[in-house]
N, C-alpha and C positions, 0 to 999 in steps of 0.2 A: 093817286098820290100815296106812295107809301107815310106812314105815319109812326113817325120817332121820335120816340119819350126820350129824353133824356131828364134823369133825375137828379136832385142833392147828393144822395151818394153815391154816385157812377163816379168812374175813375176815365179821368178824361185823358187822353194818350195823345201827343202829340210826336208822329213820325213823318219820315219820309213815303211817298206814295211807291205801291208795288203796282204792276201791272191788274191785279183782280179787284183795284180801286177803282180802274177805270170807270167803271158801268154807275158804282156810286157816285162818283164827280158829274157824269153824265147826266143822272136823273138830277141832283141838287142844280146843277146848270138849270133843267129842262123845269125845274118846277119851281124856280125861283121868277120866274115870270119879267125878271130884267136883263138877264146877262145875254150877250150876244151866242147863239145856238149853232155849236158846233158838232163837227160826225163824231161819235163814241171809238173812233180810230183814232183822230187826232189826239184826243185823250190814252191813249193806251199808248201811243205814243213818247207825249210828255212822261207816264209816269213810268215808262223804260227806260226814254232818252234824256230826261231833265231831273229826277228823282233827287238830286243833288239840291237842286232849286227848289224845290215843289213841298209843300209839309199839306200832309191831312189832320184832320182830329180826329179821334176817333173815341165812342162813349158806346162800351158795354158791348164792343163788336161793330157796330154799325158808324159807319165813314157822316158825320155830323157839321163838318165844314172841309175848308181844301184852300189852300194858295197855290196858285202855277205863276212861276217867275220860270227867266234865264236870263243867260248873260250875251249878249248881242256881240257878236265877234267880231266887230270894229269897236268895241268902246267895252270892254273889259273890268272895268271901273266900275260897270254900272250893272247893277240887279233890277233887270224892267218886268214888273208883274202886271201879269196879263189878267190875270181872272181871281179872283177873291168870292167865297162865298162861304155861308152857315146857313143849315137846314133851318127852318120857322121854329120847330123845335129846342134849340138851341141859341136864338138870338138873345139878343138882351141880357147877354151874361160877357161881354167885352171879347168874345172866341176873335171875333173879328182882328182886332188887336194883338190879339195874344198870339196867331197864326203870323202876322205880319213882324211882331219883336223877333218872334224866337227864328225866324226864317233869317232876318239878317245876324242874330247874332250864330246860327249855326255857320255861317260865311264867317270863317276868321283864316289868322294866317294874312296869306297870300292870295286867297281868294275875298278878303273882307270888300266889301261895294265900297267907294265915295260915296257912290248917291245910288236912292234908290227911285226909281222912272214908271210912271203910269201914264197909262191915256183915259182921261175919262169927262164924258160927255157935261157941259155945266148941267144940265137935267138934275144929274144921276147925284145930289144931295149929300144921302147915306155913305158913298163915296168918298165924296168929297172930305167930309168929317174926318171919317175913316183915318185918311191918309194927314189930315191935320192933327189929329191924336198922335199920330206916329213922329212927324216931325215934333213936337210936343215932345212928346215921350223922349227923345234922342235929342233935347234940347239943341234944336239947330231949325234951317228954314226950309219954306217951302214956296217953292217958284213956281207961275203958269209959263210957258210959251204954247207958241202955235206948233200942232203936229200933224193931226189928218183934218183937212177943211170936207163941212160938208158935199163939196164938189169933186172930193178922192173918192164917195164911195157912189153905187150905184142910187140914180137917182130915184128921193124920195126912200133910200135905205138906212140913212142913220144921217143923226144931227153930227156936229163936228166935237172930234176927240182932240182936244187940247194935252198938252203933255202937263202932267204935272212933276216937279223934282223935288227930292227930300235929299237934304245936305248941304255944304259937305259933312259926313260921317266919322267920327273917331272910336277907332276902339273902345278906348277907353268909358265912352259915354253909350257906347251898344252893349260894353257888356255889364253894365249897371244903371240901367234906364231908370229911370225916376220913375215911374209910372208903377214899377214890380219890384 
């Protein structure tokens, strides 16, 4: 386990992912001990082909959390984020948040989301919160339906991922969130 300080006065950067992020997204994946474990290709993928969607943090050089979102090409509207993490290092200080406002507000124009779409398992809590701060933040709601049932994925491989939705989204209230 690599082990990253991040301090009070680090200068926390929040950018889009280049390809030589990959391997860092990869290890915060691999060492956050919940997120579902993907190849270090699909990732270098996302941060070629999705870079637009995707924001890292970054403190003092080193890659310290990551959002991977896109936009699903049948529903263009919607910004579906796939993976959200912050290194141990770094929790506890709202990254989580802060990674997930500024990703929709960097969507403006003509690419801004109505809503923004996760799946995630009722387990996974920290989540759950998560994306309730967010709707919060963006003063609007937050919907369950049904998306992957336990019985889509291989059996005894994951519980079921319900869709969560945030919106509908206005400008107006993305780009002066109450919360910052």
């Amino acid at each position: 386990m690599t082990d990253i300080k991040v301090s009070t006065t680090s200068q926390l950067r929040l950018r889009p992912p280049s390809v030589e992020d990959a391997a860092s997204i990869w290890r915060i994946v691999n060492e956050s001990g919940v997120l579902d474990r993907n190849s270090s290709y699909l990732y270098l993928l996302m941060c070629r082909d999705f870079a637009r969607t995707c924001l890292v943090a970054e403190s003092d050089g080193e890659v310290v959390g990551f959002v991977i979102g896109y936009r699903p090409p049948d529903r263009p509207h919607v910004l579906f984020v796939w993976q959200i993490a912050v290194a141990p290092a770094a929790q506890g200080q709202g990254l989580g948040l802060r990674l997930l406002t500024d990703l929709v507000r960097r969507c403006n124009g003509d690419e801004f989301p109505e809503y923004v779409d996760a799946t995630i398992a009722p387990s996974n809590t920290a989540s759950r919160r998560l994306f309730q701060a967010l709707a919060t933040t963006f003063d609007t709601q937050l919907t369950e339906a049904s998306g992957f049932a336990e019985s889509d994925f291989p059996p005894g491989d994951h519980e079921a991922e319900p869709v969560i939705r945030i919106g509908p989204l206005s400008q107006a209230s993305c780009m002066n969130p109450g919360a910052f």
